[in-house]
LOGUTOR-557085 format. One record per residue (C-alpha): residue number from 1; residue in three letters; z negated, y, x negated. Coordinates in Angstrom, 1 decimal, decimal comma. Layout:
# LOGUTOR-557085
  num  residuo      up   north    east
  NUM      ALA       Z       Y       X
...
***
This chain:
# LOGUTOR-557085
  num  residuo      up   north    east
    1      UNK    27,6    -2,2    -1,6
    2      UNK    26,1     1,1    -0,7
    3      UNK    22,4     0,4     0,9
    4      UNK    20,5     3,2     2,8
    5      UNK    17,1     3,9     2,5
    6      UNK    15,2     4,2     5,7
    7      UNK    12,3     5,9     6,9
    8      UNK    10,1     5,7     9,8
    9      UNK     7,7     8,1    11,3
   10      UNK     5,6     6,6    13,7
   11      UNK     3,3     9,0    16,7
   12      UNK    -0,4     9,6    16,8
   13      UNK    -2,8     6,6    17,9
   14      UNK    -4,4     7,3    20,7
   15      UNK    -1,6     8,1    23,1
   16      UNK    -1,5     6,2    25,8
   17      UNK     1,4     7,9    27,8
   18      UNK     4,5     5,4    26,5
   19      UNK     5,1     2,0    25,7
   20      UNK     3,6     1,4    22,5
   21      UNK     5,3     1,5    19,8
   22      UNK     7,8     4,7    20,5
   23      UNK     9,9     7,0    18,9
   24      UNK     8,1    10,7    17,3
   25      UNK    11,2    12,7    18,2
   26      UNK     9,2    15,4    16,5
   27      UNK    10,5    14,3    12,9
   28      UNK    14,0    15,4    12,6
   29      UNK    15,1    15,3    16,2
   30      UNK    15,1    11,3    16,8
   31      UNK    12,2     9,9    14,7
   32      UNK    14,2     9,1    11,3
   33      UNK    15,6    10,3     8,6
   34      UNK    18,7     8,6     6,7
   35      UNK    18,3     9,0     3,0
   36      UNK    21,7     8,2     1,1
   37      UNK    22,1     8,9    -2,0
   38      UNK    24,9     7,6    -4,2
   39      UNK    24,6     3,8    -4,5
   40      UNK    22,5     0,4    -4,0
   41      UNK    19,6     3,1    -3,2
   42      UNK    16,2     0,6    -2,7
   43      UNK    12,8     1,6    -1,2
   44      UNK     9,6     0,7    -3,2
   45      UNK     6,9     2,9    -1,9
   46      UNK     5,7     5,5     0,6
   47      UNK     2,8     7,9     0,8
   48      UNK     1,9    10,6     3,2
   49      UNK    -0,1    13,9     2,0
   50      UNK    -3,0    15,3     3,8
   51      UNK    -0,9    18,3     5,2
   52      UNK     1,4    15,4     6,5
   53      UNK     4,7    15,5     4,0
   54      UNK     5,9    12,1     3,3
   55      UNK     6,6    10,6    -0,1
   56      UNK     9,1     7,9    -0,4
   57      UNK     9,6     6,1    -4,2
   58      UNK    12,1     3,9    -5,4
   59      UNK    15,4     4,1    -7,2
   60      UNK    19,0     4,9    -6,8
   61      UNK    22,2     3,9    -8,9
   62      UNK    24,0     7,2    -9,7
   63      UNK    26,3     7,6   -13,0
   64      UNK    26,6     3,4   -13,0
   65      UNK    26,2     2,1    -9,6
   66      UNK    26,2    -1,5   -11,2
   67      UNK    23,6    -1,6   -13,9
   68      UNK    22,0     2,0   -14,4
   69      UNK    19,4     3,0   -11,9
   70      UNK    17,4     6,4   -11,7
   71      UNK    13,8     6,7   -10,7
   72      UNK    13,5     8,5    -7,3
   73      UNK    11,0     9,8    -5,2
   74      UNK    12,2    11,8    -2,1
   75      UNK     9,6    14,8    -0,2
   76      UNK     9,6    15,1     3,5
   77      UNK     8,1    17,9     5,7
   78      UNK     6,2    17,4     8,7
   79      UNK     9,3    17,8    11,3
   80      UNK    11,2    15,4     8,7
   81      UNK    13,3    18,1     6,8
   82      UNK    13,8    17,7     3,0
   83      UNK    11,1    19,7     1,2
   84      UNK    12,9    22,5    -1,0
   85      UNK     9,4    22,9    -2,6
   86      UNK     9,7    19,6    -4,5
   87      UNK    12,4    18,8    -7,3
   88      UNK    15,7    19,5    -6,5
   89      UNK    15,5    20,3    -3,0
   90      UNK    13,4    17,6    -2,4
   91      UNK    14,3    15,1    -4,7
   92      UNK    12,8    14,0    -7,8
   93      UNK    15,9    11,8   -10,1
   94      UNK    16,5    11,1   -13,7
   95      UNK    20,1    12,0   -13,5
   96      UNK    21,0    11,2   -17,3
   97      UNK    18,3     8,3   -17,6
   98      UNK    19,1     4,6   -18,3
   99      UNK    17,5     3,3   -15,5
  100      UNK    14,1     2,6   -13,7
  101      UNK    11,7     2,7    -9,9
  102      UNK     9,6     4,4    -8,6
  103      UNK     6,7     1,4    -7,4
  104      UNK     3,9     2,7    -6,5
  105      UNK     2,3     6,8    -5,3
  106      UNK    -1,1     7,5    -4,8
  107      UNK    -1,9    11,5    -4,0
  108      UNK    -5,1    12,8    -6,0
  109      UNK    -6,9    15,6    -3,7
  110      UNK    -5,6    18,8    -5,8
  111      UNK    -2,3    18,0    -4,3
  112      UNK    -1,4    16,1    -7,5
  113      UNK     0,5    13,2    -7,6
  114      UNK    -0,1     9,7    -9,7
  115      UNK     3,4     7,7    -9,5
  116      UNK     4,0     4,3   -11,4
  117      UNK     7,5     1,5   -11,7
  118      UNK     9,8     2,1   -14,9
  119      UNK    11,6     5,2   -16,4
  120      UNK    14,3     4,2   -18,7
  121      UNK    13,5     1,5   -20,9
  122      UNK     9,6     1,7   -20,3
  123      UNK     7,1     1,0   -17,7
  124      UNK     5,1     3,8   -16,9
  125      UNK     2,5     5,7   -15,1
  126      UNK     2,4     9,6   -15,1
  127      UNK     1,4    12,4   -12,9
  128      UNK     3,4    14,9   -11,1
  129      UNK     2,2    18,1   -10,4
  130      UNK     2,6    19,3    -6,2
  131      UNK     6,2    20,8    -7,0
  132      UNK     7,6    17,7    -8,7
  133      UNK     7,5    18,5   -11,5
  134      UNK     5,4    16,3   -14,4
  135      UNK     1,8    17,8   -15,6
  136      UNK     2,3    17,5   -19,1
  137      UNK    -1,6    17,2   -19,5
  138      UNK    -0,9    13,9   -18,3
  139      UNK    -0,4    11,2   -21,1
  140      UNK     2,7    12,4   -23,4
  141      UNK     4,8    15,5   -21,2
  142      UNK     3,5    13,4   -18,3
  143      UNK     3,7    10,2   -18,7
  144      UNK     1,9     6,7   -20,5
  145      UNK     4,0     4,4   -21,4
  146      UNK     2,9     1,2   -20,8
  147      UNK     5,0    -2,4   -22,7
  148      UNK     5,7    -3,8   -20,0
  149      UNK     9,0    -4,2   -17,8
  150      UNK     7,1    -2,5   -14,6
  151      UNK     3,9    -1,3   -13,3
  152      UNK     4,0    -2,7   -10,0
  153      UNK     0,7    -1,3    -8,7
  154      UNK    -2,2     1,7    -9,3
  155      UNK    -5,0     1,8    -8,1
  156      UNK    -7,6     5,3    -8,9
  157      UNK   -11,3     4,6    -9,4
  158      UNK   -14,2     6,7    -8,6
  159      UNK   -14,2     7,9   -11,8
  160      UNK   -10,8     9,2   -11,7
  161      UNK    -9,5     6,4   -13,9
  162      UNK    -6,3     4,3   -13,5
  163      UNK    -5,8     0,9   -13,5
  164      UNK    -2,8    -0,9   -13,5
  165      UNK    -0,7    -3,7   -12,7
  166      UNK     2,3    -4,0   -15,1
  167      UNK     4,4    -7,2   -14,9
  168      UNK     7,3    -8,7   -17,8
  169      UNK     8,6   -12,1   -17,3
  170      UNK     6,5   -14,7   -16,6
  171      UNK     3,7   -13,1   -17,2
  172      UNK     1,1   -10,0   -16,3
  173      UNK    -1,7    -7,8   -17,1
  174      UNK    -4,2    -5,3   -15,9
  175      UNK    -3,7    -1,7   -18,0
  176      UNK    -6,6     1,2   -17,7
  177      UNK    -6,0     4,8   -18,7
  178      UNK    -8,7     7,8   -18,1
  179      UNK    -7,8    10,7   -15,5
  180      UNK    -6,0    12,5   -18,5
  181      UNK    -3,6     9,2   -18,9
  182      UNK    -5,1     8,1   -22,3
  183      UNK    -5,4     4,4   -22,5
  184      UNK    -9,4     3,6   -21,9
  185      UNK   -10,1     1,3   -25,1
  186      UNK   -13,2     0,1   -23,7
  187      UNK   -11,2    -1,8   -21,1
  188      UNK    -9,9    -5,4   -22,2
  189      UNK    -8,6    -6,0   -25,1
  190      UNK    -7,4    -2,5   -26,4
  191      UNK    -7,1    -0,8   -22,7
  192      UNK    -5,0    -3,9   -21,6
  193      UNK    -6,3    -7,4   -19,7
  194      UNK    -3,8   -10,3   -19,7
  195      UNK    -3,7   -12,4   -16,2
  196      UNK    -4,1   -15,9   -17,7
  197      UNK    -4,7   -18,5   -15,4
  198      UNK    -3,6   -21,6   -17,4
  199      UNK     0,3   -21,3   -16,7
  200      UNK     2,5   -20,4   -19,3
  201      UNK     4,7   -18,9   -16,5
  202      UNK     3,0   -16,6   -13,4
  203      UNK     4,8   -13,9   -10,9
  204      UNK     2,7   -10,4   -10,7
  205      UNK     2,8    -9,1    -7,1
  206      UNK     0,4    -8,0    -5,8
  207      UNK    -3,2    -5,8    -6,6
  208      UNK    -6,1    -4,0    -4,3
  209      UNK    -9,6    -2,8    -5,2
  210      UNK   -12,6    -3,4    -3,7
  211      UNK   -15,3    -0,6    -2,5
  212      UNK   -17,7    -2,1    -6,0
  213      UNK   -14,6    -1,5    -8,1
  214      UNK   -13,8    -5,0    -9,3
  215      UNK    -9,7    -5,5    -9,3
  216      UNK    -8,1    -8,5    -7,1
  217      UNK    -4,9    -9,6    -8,2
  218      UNK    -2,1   -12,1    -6,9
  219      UNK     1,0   -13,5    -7,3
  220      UNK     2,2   -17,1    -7,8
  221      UNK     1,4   -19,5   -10,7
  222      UNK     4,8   -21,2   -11,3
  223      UNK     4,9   -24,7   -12,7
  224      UNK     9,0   -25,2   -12,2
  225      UNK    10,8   -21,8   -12,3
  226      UNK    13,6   -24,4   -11,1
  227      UNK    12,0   -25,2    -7,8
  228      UNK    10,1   -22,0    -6,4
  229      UNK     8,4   -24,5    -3,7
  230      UNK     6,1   -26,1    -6,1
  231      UNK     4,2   -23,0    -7,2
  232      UNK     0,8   -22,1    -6,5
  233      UNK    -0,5   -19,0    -4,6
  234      UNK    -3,2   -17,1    -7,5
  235      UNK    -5,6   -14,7    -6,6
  236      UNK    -7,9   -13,6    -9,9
  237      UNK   -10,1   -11,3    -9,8
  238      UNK   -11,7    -8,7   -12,7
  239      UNK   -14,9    -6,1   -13,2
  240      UNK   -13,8    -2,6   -13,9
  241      UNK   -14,0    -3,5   -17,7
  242      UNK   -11,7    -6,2   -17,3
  243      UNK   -13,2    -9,2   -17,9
  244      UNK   -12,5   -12,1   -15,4
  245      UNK   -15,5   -11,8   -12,5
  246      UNK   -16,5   -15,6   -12,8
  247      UNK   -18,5   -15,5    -9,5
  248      UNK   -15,0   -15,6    -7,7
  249      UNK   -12,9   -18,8    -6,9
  250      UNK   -13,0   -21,8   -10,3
  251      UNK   -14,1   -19,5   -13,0
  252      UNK   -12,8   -16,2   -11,3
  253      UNK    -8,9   -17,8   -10,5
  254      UNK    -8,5   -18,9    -6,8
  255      UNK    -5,0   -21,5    -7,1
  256      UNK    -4,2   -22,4    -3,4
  257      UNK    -0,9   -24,1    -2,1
  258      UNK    -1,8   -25,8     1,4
  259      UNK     0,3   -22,6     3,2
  260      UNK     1,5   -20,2     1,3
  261      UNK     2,5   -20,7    -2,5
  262      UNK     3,2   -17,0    -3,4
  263      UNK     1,1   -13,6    -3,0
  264      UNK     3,4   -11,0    -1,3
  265      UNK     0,5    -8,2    -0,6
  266      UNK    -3,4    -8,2    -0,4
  267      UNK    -5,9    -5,5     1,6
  268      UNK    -9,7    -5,5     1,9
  269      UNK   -10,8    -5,2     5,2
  270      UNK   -13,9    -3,0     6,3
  271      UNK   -15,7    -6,6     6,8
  272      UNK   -15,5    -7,7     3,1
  273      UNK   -12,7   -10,4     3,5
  274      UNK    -9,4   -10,4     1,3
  275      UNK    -6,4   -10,1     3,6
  276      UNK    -3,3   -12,1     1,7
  277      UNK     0,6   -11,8     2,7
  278      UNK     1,8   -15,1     1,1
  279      UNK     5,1   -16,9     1,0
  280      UNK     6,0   -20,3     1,2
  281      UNK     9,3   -21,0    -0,3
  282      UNK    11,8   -24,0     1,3
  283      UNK    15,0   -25,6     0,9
  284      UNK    17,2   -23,5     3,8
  285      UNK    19,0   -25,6     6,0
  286      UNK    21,7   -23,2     6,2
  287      UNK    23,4   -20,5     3,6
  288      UNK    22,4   -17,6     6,3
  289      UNK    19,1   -15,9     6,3
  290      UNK    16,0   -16,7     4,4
  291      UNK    14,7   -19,3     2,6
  292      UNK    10,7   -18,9     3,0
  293      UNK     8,0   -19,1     5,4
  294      UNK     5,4   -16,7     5,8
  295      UNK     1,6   -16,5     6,1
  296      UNK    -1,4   -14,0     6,7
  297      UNK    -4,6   -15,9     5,0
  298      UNK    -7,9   -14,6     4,7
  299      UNK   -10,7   -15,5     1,8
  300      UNK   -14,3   -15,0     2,0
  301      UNK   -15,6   -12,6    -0,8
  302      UNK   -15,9   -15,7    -2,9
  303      UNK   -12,7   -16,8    -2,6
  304      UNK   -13,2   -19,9    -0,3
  305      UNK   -11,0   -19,7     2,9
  306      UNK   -11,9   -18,1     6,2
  307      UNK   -11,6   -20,6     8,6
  308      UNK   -12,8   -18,7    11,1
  309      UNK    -9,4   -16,5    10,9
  310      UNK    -7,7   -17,6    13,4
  311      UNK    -9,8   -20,9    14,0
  312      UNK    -8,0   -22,1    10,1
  313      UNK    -8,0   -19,6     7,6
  314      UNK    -4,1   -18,9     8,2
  315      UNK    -2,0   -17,4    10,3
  316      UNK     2,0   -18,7    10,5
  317      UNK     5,0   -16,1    10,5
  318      UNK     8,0   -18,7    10,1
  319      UNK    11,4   -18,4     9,0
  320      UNK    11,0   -14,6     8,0
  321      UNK    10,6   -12,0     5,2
  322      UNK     7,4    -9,9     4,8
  323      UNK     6,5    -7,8     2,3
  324      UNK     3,7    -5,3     3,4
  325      UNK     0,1    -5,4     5,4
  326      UNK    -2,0    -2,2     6,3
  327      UNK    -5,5    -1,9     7,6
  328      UNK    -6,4     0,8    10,0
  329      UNK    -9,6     2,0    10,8
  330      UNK   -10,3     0,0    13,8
  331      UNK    -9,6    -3,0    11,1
  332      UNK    -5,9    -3,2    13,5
  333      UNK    -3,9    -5,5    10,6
  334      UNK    -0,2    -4,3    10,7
  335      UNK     2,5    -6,3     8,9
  336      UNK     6,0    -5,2     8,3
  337      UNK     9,3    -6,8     7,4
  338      UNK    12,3    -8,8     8,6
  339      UNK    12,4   -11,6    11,3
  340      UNK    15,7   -13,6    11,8
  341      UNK    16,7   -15,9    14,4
  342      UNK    19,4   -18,6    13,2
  343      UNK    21,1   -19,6    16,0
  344      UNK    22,8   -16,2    16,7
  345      UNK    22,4   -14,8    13,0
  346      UNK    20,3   -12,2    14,2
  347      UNK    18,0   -10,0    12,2
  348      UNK    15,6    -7,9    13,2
  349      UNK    13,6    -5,3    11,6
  350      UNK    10,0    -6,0    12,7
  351      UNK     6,6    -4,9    12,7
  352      UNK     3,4    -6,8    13,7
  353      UNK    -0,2    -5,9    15,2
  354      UNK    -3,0    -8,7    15,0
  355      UNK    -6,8    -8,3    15,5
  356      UNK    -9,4    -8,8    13,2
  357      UNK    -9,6   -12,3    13,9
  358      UNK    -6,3   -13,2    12,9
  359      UNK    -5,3   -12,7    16,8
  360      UNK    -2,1   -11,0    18,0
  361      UNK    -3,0    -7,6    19,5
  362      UNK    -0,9    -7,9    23,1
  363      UNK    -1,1    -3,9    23,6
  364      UNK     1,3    -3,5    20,7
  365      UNK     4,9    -4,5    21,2
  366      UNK     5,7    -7,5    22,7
  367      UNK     2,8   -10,3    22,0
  368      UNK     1,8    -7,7    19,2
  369      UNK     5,8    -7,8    17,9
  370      UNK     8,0    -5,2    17,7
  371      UNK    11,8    -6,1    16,7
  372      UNK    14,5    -3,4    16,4
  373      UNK    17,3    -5,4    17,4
  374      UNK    21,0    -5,1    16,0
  375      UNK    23,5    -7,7    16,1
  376      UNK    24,7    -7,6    11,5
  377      UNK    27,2    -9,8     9,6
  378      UNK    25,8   -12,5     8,0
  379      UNK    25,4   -10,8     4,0
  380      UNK    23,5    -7,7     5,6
  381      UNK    20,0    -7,5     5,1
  382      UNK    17,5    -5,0     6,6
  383      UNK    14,2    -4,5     5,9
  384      UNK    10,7    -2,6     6,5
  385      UNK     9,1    -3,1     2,9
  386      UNK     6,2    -0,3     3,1
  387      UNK     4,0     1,5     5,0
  388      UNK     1,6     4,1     5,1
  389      UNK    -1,3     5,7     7,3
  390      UNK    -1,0     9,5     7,9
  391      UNK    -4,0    12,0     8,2
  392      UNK    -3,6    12,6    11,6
  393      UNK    -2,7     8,8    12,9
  394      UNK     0,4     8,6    12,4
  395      UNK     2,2     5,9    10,2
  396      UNK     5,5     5,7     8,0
  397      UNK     7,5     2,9     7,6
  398      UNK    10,2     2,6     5,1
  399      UNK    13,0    -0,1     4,3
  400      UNK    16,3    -0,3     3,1
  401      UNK    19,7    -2,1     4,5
  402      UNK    22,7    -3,3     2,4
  403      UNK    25,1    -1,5     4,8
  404      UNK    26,0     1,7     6,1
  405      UNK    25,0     1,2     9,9
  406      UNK    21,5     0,5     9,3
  407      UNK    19,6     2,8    12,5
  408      UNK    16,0     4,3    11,6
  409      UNK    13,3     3,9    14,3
  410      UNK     9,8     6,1    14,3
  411      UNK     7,5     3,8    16,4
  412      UNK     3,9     4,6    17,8
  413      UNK     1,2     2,5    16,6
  414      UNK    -2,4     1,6    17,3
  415      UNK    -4,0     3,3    20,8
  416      UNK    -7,3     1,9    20,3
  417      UNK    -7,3     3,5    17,0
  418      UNK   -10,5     6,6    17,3
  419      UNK    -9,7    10,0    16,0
  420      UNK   -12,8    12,1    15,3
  421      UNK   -12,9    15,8    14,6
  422      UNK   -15,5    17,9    13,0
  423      UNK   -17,0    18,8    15,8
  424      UNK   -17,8    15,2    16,8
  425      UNK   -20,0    14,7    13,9
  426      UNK   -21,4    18,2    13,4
  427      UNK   -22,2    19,1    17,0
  428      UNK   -25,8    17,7    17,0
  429      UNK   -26,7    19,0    13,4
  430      UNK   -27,0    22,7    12,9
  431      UNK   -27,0    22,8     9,0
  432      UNK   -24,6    20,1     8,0
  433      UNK   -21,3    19,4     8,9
  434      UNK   -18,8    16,6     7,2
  435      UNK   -14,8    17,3     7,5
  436      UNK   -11,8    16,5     7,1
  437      UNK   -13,0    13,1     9,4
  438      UNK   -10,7    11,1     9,8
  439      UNK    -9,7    11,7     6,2
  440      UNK    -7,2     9,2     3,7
  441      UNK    -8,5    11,3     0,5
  442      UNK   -12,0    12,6     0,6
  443      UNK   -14,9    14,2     3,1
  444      UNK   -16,3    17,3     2,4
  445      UNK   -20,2    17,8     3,2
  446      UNK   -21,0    21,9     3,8
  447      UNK   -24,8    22,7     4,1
  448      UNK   -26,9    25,3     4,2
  449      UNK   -29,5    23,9     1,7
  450      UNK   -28,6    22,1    -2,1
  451      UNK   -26,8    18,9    -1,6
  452      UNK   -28,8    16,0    -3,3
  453      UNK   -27,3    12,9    -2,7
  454      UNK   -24,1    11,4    -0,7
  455      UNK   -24,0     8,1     0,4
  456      UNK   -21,4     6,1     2,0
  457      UNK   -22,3     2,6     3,5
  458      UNK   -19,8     0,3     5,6
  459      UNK   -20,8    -1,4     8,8
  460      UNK   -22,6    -4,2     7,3
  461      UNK   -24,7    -1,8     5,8
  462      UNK   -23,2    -2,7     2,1
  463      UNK   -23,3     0,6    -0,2
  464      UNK   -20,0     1,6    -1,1
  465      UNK   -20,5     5,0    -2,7
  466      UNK   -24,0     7,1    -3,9
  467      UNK   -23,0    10,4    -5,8
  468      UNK   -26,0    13,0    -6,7
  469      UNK   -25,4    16,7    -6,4
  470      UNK   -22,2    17,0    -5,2
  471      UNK   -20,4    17,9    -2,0
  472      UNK   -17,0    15,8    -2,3
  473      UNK   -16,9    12,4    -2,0
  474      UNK   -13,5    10,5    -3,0
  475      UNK   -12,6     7,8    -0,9
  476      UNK    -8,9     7,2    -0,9
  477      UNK    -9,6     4,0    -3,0
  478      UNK   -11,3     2,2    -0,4
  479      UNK    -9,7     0,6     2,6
  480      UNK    -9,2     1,7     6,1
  481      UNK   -12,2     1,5     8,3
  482      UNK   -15,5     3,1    10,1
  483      UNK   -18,3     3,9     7,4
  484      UNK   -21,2     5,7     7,3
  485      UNK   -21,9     8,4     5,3
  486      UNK   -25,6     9,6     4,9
  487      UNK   -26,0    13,3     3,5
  488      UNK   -29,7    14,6     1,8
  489      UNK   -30,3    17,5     1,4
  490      UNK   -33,4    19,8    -0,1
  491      UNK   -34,8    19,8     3,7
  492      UNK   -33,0    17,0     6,0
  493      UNK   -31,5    13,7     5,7
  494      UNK   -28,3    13,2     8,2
  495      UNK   -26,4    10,2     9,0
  496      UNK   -22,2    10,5     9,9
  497      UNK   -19,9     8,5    11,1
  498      UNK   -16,8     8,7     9,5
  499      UNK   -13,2     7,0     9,3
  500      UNK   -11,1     6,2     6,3
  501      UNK    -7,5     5,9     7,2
***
């Protein structure tokens, strides 16, 4: 069965002139684009540049629409037109290759492109230069391949470094590579970090990084592969040289099962709390529609459980399928996925806004739902598995459907969310300025006298970043938020505010 993989552009925040969310008929006419190429096509990641092209990753069955799949990663300009700069008029494919995904993107500030999932036989994280094409002073002609089945996540480090999440069965690990895609030795064991947690068995989902570097990771720790319901929702979390960080949860391993029993996503908010997507598996009591329950929970930076999230530590999504939670820079907590209603075997493609305290935001949708509504056949299934902030407030969503009549929607999102320009942080301060602001990749300090230091600080007052004698500061490996970034120079301190998206 053909599937079609769907993309979502969604307006600028800060529009207040429409019902919120609505359609950017500015990308390609109606706010979507249909990409359908060959068979059982499936979306597994989206990015957005900082001159607004979208990224989308994932794979697409071509020679062998049963069992050989080819990496794929498809370029977007801004009006939603395939890019003919990138690959094959916009496409990036393995057309003779044995299979593989594209997972994970994350865009490097020369325009380069770190990419991670499986091509062929091997898991794998390489780089692409801006035209698609891979830097072969990357790893070996681009690539590292890594012994696993997958690499599920990336994340980049100040440093430039890579860590990843790479996942066989049953079991996981952490990998590290420098910038250049050599394996960093000095991490682990070898450049490699098993997740053990005392199972024999575990399912790798899920990975962020915080703003001091250390790695959270989640999944679920599986005790009956037979009976998915008894498993235990992990979070573990490591230092940068990949030893378990023991001043987390029992020994650095959080094991929690009173909700949720499997970890679907994870962010860290602005505040300092870990934001968790988890499932809780049950017996359907019917052959149609999903099987699970899901949950947003939120841990203290120890690992203990917010209760004051929502009054309990948990918020409940019911009967559904989610697969994706984003963080904007009002600390807005967006969730995307499925919804279905039993009684009239509806499913809905849906998107969610809650506050920071676990709330639902009321100005968003209806209650802080949206649901794209479409009356499908029982073995359809439709999706929004990933989303992504753009630079100037806009957001992608992408999915996937197991049918040909799947319809694309671009929605608005988030009015309350602040965009500040240049001038709104340089206007009182005649000798240093601080742009791009909002950014998703990195600020830029231009002064009149030597730059000494650059230091960015969150609302709590928590140092996130100090660099000496520089005047770019990276940032995209931090989440969403409202920081402060304090520039020295040879003659004047100064004080921004500034906003990750």
């Amino acid at each position: 069965m053909r599937k079609i993989i769907s993309l979502l552009l969604l307006l600028p925040l800060g529009f207040t002139a429409q019902t919120l969310p609505y359609m950017d008929t500015s990308f390609n006419g109606y706010g979507r684009v249909n990409l359908s190429i060959w068979n059982n096509n499936y979306i597994g990641c989206t990015a957005v540049q900082p001159d607004k092209k979208v990224l989308i990753g994932g794979s697409t069955h071509m020679n062998d629409p049963i069992t050989k799949s080819s990496p794929l990663i498809a370029r977007y300009n801004e009006n939603g037109t395939p890019d003919p700069t990138f690959g094959i008029n916009g496409l990036l494919y393995d057309v003779n290759g044995p299979g593989g995904s594209i997972s994970d993107i994350k865009i490097l500030s020369d325009g380069k492109m770190i990419i991670a999932g499986a091509w062929g036989y091997s898991a794998f994280i390489g780089r692409l230069l801006p035209d698609g094409t891979f830097d072969n002073s990357f790893g070996t002609q681009g690539k590292t391949n890594v012994s696993s089945i997958t690499v599920r996540k990336i994340e980049i480090l100040q440093d430039g470094s890579i860590v990843g999440f790479a996942i066989s069965d049953w079991s996981a690990k952490l990998i590290k590579m420098n910038s250049d895609g050599q394996i960093d030795t000095t991490f682990g064991v070898a450049g490699e970090s098993a997740i053990n947690i005392g199972f024999t068995k575990i399912i790798g989902n899920a990975m962020t990084r915080q703003p001091d570097g250390k790695i959270i990771v989640g999944g679920a720790a599986v005790s009956n592969s037979s009976y998915p319901e008894t498993n235990q929702l992990f979070l573990a979390r490591y230092h940068s040289n990949g030893t378990k960080d023991t001043s987390f949860g029992n020994n650095g391993l959080l094991l929690y099962s009173q909700d949720a029993r499997e970890v679907r996503d994870i962010a860290f908010t602005a505040s300092g709390k870990i934001l968790v997507l988890g499932e809780k598996p049950y017996a359907s009591t019917t052959s149609i529609g999903p099987t699970s329950m899901f949950y947003l929970l939120q841990f203290n930076i120890d690992g203990t459980l917010d209760t004051m999230f929502n009054n309990t530590g948990s918020v409940p999504f019911g009967y559904n399928y989610y697969s994706s939670i984003k963080i904007d820079s009002q600390n807005k907590i967006y969730v995307s996925g499925s919804n279905f209603t039993y009684n009239n075997y509806y499913h809905f493609k849906r998107i969610m806004r809650l506050n920071e305290d676990g709330s639902f935001d009321t100005t968003f949708g209806t209650n802080g739902r949206y649901d794209t509504t479409s009356r499908v056949y029982p073995s359809e299934y439709k999706s929004l598995n990933t989303m992504s902030f753009a630079p100037d407030g806009k957001m992608v969503v992408a999915g996937h459907a197991n049918l040909p009549n799947f319809t694309m929607f671009a929605l608005r999102l988030g009015i309350s969310q602040v965009n500040l320009s240049v001038s709104d942080v340089s206007a009182d301060v005649e000798n240093i300025s601080v742009y791009p602001n909002p950014t998703q990749d990195y600020f830029l300090v231009k002064s009149k006298d030597d730059v000494l230091t650059l230091e960015l600080t969150n609302n709590l007052g928590q140092n996130i970043f100090k660099s000496e004698k520089t005047t770019k500061l990276e940032v995209y490996s931090i989440p969403a938020g409202n920081y402060f970034l304090k520039v020295k120079t040879a003659k004047e301190e100064k004080t921004f505010k500034v906003i990750k998206k």
